[in-house]
C-alpha positions as MATLAB code, in Angstrom:
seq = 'XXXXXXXXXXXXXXXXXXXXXXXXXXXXXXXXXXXXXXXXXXXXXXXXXXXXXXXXXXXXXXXXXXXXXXX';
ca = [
      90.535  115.743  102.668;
      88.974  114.943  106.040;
      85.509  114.145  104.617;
      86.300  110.687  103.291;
      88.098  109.717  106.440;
      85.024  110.547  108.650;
      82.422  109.009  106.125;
      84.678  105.877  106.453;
      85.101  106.134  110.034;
      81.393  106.634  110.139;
      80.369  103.854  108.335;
      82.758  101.638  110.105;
      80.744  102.665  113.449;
      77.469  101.446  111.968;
      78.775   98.505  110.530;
      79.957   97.579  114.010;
      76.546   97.415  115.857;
      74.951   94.125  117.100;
      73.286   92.036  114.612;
      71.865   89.546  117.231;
      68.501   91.497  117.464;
      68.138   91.339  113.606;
      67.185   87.262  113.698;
      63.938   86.085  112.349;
      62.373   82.772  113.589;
      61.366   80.704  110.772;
      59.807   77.650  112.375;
      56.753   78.744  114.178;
      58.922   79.797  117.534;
      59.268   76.053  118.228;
      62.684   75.848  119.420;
      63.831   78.207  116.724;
      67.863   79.056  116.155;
      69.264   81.264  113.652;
      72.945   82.789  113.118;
      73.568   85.579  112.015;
      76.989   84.559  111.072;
      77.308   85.043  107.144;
      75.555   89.115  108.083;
      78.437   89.439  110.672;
      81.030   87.921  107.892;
      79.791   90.756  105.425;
      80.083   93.357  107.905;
      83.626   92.479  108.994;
      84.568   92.320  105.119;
      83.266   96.136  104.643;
      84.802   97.378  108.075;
      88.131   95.372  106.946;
      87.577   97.082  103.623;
      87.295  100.287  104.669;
      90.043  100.597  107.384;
      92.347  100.077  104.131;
      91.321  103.069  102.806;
      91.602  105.150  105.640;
      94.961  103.667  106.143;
      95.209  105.021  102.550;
      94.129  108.622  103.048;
      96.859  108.555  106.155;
      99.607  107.676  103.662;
      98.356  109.799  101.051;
      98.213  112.836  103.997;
     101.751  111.879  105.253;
     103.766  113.958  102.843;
     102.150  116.742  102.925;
     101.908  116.587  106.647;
     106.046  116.723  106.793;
     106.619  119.357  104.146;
     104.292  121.853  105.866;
     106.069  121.577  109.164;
     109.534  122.265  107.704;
     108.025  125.773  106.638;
];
Protein backbone atom coordinates (compact mmCIF):
# COMPACT_ATOMS: atom_id res chain seq x y z
CA UNK A 1 0.00 0.00 0.00
CA UNK A 2 3.00 2.27 0.53
CA UNK A 3 4.26 1.99 -3.08
CA UNK A 4 1.77 4.36 -4.66
CA UNK A 5 2.23 6.91 -1.94
CA UNK A 6 6.05 7.08 -2.51
CA UNK A 7 5.77 6.95 -6.44
CA UNK A 8 3.42 9.98 -5.89
CA UNK A 9 5.50 11.59 -3.41
CA UNK A 10 8.32 10.94 -5.78
CA UNK A 11 7.01 12.36 -8.66
CA UNK A 12 5.77 15.33 -6.82
CA UNK A 13 9.64 15.98 -5.90
CA UNK A 14 10.60 16.05 -9.57
CA UNK A 15 7.84 17.95 -10.65
CA UNK A 16 8.95 20.58 -8.16
CA UNK A 17 12.47 21.41 -9.58
CA UNK A 18 13.35 24.75 -11.30
CA UNK A 19 12.26 25.18 -14.76
CA UNK A 20 14.15 28.54 -15.24
CA UNK A 21 17.27 26.73 -16.71
CA UNK A 22 15.00 24.90 -19.27
CA UNK A 23 14.45 28.39 -21.52
CA UNK A 24 15.49 28.50 -25.08
CA UNK A 25 16.33 31.86 -26.79
CA UNK A 26 14.58 32.15 -29.96
CA UNK A 27 15.74 35.48 -31.36
CA UNK A 28 19.38 35.22 -32.04
CA UNK A 29 20.34 36.16 -28.14
CA UNK A 30 19.36 39.76 -28.98
CA UNK A 31 17.67 40.78 -25.94
CA UNK A 32 15.88 37.47 -25.75
CA UNK A 33 12.96 36.75 -22.88
CA UNK A 34 11.07 33.69 -22.46
CA UNK A 35 8.63 32.37 -19.55
CA UNK A 36 8.37 29.46 -18.63
CA UNK A 37 5.05 30.11 -17.16
CA UNK A 38 2.46 27.74 -19.02
CA UNK A 39 5.57 24.58 -18.10
CA UNK A 40 5.31 25.81 -14.42
CA UNK A 41 1.24 25.91 -14.79
CA UNK A 42 1.42 22.14 -15.98
CA UNK A 43 3.62 21.16 -13.30
CA UNK A 44 1.56 22.72 -10.50
CA UNK A 45 -1.63 20.98 -12.14
CA UNK A 46 0.18 17.36 -11.82
CA UNK A 47 1.69 18.13 -8.24
CA UNK A 48 -1.99 19.53 -7.33
CA UNK A 49 -3.19 16.34 -8.98
CA UNK A 50 -1.32 14.09 -7.29
CA UNK A 51 -1.40 15.38 -3.64
CA UNK A 52 -5.26 14.36 -4.10
CA UNK A 53 -4.45 11.05 -4.41
CA UNK A 54 -2.18 10.70 -1.73
CA UNK A 55 -4.68 12.47 0.35
CA UNK A 56 -6.72 9.52 -1.02
CA UNK A 57 -4.52 6.59 -0.06
CA UNK A 58 -4.46 8.40 3.65
CA UNK A 59 -8.26 8.11 3.81
CA UNK A 60 -8.38 4.87 2.25
CA UNK A 61 -5.44 3.73 5.07
CA UNK A 62 -7.41 5.44 7.93
CA UNK A 63 -9.71 2.58 8.79
CA UNK A 64 -7.65 0.11 8.80
CA UNK A 65 -5.15 2.09 10.72
CA UNK A 66 -7.91 2.35 13.80
CA UNK A 67 -9.18 -1.21 13.72
CA UNK A 68 -5.66 -2.66 14.06
CA UNK A 69 -4.88 -0.64 17.13
CA UNK A 70 -8.02 -1.72 19.01
CA UNK A 71 -6.54 -5.38 18.72
Amino acid sequence: MLKPFVALHSENIALSSPVSVLGTPVAGNIEDTYTNLPLVAERLGMISDNMGYIYSLELLRAPRRSTSERI
